[in-house]
C-alpha positions as CSV (number, residue, x, y, z in Angstrom):
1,X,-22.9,-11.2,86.3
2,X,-25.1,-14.3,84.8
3,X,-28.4,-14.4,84.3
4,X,-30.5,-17.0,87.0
5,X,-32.8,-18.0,85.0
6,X,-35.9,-16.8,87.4
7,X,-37.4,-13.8,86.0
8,X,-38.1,-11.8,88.8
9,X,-34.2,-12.5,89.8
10,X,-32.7,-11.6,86.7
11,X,-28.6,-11.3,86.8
12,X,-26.8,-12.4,89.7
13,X,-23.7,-12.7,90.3
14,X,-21.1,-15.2,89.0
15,X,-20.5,-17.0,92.1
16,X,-24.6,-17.5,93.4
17,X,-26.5,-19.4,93.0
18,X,-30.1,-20.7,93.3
19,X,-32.0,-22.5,95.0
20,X,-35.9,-23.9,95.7
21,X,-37.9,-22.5,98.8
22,X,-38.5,-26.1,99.9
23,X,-34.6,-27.0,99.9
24,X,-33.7,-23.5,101.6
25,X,-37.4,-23.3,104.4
26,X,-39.4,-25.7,106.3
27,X,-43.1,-24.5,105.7
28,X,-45.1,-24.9,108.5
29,X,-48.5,-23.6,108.5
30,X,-50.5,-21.9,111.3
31,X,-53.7,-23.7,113.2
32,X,-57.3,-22.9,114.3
33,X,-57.6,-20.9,117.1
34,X,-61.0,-21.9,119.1
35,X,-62.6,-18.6,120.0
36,X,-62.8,-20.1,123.7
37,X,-58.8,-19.6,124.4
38,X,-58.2,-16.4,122.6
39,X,-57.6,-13.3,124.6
40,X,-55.1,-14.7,127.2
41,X,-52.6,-12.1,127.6
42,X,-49.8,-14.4,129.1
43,X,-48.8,-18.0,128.2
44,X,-45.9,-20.1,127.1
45,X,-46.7,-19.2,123.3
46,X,-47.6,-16.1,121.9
47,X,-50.2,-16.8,119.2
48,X,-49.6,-14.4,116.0
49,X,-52.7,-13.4,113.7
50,X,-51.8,-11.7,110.5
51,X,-52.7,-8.2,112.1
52,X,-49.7,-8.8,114.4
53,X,-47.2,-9.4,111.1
54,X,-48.8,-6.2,109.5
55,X,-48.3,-3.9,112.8
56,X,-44.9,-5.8,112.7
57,X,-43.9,-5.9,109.0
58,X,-40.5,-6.1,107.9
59,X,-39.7,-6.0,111.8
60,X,-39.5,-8.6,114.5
61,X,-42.2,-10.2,116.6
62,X,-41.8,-10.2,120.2
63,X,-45.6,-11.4,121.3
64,X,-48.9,-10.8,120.2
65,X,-52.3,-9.8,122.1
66,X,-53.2,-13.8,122.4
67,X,-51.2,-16.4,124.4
68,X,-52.0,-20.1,124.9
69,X,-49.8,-22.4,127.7
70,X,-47.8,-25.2,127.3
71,X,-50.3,-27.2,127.8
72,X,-52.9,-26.0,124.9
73,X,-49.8,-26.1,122.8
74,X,-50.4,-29.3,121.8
75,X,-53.1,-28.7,119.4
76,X,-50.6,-26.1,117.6
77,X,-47.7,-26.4,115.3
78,X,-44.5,-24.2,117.5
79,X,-43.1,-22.4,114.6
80,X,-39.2,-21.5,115.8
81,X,-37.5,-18.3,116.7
82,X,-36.0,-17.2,113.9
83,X,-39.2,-18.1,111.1
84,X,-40.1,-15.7,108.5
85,X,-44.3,-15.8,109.3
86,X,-46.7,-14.5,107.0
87,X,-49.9,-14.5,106.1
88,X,-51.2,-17.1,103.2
89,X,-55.1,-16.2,102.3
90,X,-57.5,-13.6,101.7
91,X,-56.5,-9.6,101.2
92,X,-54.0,-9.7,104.1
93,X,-52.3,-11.9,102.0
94,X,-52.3,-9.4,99.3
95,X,-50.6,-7.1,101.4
96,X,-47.1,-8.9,101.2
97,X,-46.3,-8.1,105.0
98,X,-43.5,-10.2,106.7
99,X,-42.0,-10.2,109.7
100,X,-39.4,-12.1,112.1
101,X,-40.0,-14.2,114.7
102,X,-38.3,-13.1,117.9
103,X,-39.3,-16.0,119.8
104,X,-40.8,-19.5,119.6
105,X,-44.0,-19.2,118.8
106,X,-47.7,-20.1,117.1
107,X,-49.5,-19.2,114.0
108,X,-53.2,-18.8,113.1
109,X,-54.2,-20.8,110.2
110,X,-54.7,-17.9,108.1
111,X,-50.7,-17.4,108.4
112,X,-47.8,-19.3,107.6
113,X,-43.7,-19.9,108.8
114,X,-40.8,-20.4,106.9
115,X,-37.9,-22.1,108.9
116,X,-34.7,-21.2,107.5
117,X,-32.3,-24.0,106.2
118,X,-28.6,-22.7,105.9
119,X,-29.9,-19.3,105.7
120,X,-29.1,-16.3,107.2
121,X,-33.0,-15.3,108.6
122,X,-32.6,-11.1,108.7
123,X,-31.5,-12.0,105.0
124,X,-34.3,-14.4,104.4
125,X,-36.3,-11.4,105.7
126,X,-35.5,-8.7,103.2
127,X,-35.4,-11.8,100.1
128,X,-38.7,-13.0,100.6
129,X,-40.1,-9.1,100.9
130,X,-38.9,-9.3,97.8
131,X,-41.9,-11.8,96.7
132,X,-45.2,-11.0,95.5
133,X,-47.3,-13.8,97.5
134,X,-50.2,-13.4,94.3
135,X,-48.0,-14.9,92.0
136,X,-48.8,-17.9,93.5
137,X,-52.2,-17.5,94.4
138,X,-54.4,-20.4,93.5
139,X,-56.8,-18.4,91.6
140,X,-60.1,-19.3,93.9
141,X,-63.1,-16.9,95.1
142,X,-60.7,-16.3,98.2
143,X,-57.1,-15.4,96.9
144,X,-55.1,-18.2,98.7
145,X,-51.4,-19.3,98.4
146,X,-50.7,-22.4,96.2
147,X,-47.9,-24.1,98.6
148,X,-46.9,-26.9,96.1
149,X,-46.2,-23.9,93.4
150,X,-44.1,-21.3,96.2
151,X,-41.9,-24.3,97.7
152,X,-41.0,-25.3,94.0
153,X,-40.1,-21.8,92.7
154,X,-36.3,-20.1,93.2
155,X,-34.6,-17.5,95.1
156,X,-31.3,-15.8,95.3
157,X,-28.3,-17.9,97.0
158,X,-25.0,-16.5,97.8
159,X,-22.4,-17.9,100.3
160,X,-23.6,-17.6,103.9
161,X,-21.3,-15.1,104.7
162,X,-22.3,-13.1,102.2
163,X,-26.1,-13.2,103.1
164,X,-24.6,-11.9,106.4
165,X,-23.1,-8.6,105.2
166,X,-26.0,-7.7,102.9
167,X,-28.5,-8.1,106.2
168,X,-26.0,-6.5,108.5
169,X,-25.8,-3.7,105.4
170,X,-29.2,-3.7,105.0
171,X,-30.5,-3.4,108.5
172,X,-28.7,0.0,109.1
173,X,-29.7,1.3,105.6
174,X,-33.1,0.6,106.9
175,X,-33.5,1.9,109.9
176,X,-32.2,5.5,108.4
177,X,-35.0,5.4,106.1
178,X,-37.3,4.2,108.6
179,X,-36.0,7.1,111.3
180,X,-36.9,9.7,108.1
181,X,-40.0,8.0,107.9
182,X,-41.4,8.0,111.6
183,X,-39.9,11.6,111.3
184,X,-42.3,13.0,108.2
185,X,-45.4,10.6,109.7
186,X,-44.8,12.8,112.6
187,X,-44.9,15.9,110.8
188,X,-47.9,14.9,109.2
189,X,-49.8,13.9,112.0
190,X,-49.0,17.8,113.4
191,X,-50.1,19.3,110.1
192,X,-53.4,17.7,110.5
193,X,-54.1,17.8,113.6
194,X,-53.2,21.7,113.4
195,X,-55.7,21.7,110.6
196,X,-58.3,20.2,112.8
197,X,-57.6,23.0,115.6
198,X,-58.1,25.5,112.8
199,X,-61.2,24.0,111.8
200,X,-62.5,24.0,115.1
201,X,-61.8,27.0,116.1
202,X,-62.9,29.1,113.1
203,X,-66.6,26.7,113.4
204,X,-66.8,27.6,117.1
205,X,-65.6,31.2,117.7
206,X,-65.4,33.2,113.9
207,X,-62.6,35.0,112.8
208,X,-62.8,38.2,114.7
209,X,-61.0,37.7,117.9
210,X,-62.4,40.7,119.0
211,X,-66.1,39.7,118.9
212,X,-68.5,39.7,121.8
213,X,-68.8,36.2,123.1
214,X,-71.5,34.3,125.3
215,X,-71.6,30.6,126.7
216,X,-72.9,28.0,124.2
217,X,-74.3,26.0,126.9
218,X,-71.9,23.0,125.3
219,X,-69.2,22.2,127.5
220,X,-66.5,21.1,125.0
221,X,-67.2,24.5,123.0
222,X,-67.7,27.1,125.3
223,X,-68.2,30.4,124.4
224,X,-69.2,31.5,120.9
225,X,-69.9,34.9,119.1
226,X,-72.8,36.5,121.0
227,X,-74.3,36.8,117.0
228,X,-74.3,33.1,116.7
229,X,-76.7,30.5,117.8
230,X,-76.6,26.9,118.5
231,X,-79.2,24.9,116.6
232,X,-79.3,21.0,116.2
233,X,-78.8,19.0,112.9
234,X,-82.0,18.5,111.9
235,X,-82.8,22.4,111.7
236,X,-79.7,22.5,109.0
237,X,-80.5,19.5,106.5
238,X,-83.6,19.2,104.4
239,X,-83.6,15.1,103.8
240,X,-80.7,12.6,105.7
241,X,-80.5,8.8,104.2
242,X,-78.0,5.7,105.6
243,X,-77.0,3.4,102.6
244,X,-79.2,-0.1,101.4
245,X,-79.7,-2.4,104.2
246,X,-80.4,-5.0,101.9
247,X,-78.2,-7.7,100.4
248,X,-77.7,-7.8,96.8
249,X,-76.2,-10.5,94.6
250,X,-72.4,-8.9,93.4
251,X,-72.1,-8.9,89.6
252,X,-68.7,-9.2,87.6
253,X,-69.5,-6.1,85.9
254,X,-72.5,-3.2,86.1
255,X,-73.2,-0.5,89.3
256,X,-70.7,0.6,91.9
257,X,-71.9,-0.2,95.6
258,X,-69.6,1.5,98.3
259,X,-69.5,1.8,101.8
260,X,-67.6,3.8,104.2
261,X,-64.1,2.6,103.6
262,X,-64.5,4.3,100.2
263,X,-65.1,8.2,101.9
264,X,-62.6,10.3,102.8
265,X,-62.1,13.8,103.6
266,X,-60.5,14.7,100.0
267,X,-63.0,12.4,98.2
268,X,-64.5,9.5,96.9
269,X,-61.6,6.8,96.8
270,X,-62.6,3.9,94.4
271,X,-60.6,1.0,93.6
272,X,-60.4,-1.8,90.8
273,X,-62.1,-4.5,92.9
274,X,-64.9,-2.9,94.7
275,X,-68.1,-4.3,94.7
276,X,-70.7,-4.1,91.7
277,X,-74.5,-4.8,91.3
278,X,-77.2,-4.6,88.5
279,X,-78.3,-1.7,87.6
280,X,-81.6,-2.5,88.7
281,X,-80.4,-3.1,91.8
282,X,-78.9,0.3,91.5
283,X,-81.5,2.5,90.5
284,X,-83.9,0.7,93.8
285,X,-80.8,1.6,96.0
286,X,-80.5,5.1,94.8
287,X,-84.5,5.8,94.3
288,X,-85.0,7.9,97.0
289,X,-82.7,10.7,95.5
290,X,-79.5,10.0,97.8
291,X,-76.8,10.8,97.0
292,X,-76.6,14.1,95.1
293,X,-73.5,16.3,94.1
294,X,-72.5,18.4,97.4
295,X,-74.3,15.7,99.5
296,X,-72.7,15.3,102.3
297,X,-71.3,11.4,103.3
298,X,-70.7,10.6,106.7
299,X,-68.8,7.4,108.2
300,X,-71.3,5.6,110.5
301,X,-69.7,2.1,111.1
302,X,-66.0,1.7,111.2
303,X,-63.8,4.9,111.5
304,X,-66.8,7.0,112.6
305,X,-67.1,10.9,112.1
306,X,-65.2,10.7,108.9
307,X,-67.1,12.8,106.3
308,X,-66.5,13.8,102.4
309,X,-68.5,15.8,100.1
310,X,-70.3,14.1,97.3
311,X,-68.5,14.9,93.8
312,X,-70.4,13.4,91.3
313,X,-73.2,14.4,89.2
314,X,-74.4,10.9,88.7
315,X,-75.6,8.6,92.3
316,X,-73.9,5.5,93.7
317,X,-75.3,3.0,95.2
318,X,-73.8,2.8,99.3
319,X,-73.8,0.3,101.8
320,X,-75.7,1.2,105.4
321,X,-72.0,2.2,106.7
322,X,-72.9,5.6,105.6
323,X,-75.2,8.2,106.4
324,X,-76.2,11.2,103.4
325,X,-77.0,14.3,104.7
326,X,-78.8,17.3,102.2
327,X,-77.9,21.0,103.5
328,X,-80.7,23.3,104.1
329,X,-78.7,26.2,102.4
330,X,-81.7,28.7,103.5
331,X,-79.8,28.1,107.0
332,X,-76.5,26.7,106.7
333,X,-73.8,26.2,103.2
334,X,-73.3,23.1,102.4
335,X,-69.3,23.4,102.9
336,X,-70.1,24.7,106.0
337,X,-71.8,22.1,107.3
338,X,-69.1,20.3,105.9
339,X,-66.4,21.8,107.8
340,X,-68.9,21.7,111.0
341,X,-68.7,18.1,110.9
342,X,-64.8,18.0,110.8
343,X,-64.4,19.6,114.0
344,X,-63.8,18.6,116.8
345,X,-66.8,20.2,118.6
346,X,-68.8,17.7,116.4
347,X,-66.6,14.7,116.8
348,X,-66.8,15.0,120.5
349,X,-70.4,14.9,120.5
350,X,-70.6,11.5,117.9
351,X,-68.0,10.1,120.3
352,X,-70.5,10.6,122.9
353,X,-73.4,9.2,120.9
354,X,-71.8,6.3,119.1
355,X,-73.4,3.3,120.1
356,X,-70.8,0.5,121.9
357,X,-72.5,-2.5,120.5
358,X,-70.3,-5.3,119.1
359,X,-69.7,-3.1,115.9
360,X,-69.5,0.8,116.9
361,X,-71.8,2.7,114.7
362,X,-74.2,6.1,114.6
363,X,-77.6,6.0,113.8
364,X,-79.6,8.5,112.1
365,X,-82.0,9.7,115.3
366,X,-78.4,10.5,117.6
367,X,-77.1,12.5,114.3
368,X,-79.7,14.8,113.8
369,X,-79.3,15.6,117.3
370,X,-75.5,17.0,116.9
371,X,-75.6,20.3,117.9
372,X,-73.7,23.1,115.3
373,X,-72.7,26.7,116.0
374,X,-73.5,28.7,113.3
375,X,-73.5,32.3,112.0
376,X,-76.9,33.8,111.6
377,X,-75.3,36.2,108.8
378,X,-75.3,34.2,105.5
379,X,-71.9,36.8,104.5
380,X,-70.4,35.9,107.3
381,X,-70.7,31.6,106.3
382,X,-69.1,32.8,102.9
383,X,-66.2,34.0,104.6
384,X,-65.4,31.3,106.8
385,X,-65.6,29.3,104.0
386,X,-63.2,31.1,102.3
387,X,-60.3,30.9,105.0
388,X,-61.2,27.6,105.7
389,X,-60.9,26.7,102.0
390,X,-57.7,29.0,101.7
391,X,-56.2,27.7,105.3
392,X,-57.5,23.8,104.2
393,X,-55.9,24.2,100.7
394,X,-52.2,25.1,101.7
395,X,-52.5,22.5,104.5
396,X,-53.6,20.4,102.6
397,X,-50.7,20.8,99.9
398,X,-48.2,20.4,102.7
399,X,-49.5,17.1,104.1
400,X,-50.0,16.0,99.9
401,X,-46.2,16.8,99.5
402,X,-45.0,15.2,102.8
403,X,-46.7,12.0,101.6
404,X,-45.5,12.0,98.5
405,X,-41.5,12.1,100.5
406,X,-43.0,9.2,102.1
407,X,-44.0,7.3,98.9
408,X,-40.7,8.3,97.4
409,X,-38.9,6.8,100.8
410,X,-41.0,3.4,100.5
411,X,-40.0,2.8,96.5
412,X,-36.3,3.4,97.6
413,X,-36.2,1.1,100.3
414,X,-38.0,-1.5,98.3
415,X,-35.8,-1.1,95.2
416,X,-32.8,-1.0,97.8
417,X,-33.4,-4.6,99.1
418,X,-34.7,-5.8,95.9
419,X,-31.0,-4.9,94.5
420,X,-28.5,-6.3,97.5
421,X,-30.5,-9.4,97.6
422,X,-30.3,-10.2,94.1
423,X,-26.3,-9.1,93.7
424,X,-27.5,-5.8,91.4
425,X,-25.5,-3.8,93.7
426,X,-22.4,-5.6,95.6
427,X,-21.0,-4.1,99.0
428,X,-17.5,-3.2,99.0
């Protein structure tokens, strides 16, 4: 082995070398794509937006949901079977997704190709996964790739033949880990949606399967304990508040303001670059009391029905994308309610009511009208809750541990490319 020189290459072996993007691709960048001629769904040219390389990373690209014609061609660069595309600004870029051109085609001008020069493309595929697109990022308000700094930096170069056994090696190494993969993503999605049956069922018909039942007068529920009644949301919750609908200059440092992409069913999920505000601005957002520990947050714009309980002793400021609901606990516990709004009785009903305007969202008048089935025997919530929490808990554990396979799969297909591409590990 020798060292390369590059950092992130380290040693290579004796007989590679290395060599500059710009001698080993031909960058050619994506266009505009008028509003007027998206949408067509045949063409000559399949036009590829950086969502088609992320449902298509590390895989090849065979079309895309847009297509323009020979004829509107003209206005776009034809990026060759073959290309490495990717895409070159904002967070998708971030994201580090590649994929494989399959067939000739265009680029939005959010994305970029890479035409391979004396180079094997399935192995220019796993190299430049290898890259971290932010290294060269051109440090703006919108992260943004710095072209004249990527063509000039190095990669691995071994004999073309070689680059042809490590992606021939590489490729079925992959797809094992990616048939374990779909295989545990499978598994998951059973486990929850098994959870969400249990949910349901325990919200809508008890835990005695021996009860006396009567109609609900809902026809996704059914029949419920005859002991039960069916009251609307606004008879369970003592206050209800969306987010700010107001627009508020950001701050480098000072209050948290979330929205509904940071509520989940296990928690409050906050990352390093969320949004932050004054705390003046703070305290007018959060005046009116909302939210408060064992609050209840519910999705209203994006994935709708999505719920979390409220951890913290302290408010945060949210966006309008969410909706804060305050349990009448004279009627219904608040875990209760929180459960209520997992099922799928309840998600059936804000399917119904979501409005289909350009952006899909509930509004507080449709969810005060959700109709819950509830226990008049306040003993009889508290054990519910406990099965559900018990029942929840060990699920919950078993999807935790199944992700974590997942995770562990990921970092071991990463550090397995990472180590044929740069020679760590030679084949026989």
């Amino acid at each position: 082995m020798k060292d390369s020189g590059i950092e992130w290459i380290g040693e290579i072996p004796e007989e590679w070398g290395v060599r500059k993007i710009k001698n080993s691709f031909i960058i050619i960048s994506g266009n505009g794509f008028p509003i007027v001629i998206q949408g067509q769904e045949q063409g000559d040219y399949p036009v590829c937006k950086a969502s088609d390389i992320s449902i298509n990373n590390g895989k090849i690209i065979f079309g895309s949901d847009n297509y323009i014609t020979q004829k509107q061609s003209i206005a776009f660069n034809i990026i060759p079977k073959g290309s490495v595309v990717f895409p070159k600004i904002g967070e998708a870029m971030k994201k580090n997704n590649r994929a494989l051109l399959g067939v000739d085609a265009c680029l939005d001008n959010n994305c970029q190709g890479l035409v391979p020069l004396c180079m094997n493309k399935k192995y220019s595929l796993y190299m430049l996964s290898c890259i971290d697109m932010f290294w060269y990022d051109n440090a703006g308000t919108v992260p943004c790739i710095n072209n004249l700094r990527f063509s000039n930096s190095y990669i691995p170069f071994p004999l073309l033949s070689e680059q042809q056994k490590i992606a021939l090696f590489l490729d079925k190494k992959c797809s094992e880990i990616d048939s374990l993969t779909a295989d545990i993503q499978k598994q998951i999605e059973i486990l929850e949606q098994y959870k969400k049956s249990v949910i349901t069922e325990t919200v809508t018909k008890g835990l005695d399967p021996n009860v006396k039942m009567k109609d609900s007068g809902i026809e996704w529920i059914g029949e419920i304990p005859e002991e039960w009644e069916v009251r609307r949301l606004k008879q369970c919750i003592i206050g209800i508040s969306d987010g700010t609908h107001g627009t508020f200059q950001r701050v480098s440092s000072g209050k948290l303001l979330l929205s509904a992409k940071n509520v989940f069913e296990d928690g409050i999920h906050i990352n390093e670059n969320e949004s932050m505000i004054s705390e003046n601005d703070h305290n007018l957002i959060t005046s009116n009391g909302f939210p408060k520990k064992n609050d209840i947050l519910l999705c209203c714009v994006g994935t709708v029905g999505r719920c979390s309980l409220y951890p913290f002793e302290e408010p945060i400021a949210f966006q309008r994308s969410v909706a804060m609901l305050r349990s009448n606990c004279d009627v219904i516990a608040y875990r209760l309610l929180f459960y209520c709004l997992l099922s799928d009785s309840v998600l059936t009903q804000e399917r119904l009511i979501t409005n289909k305007s350009a952006q899909e969202g509930l509004y507080q008048g449709a969810i005060k009208e959700l109709r819950l089935c509830l226990p008049k025997n306040t003993d009889e919530q508290i054990l519910l809750i406990s099965y559900l929490d018990s029942k929840c808990s060990r699920l919950d554990e078993l999807i935790r541990l199944k992700n974590q396979q997942l995770e562990t799969l990921a970092q071991y297909k990463k550090s397995l490319i990472y180590e044929y591409v740069t020679g760590k590990r030679e084949l026989n």
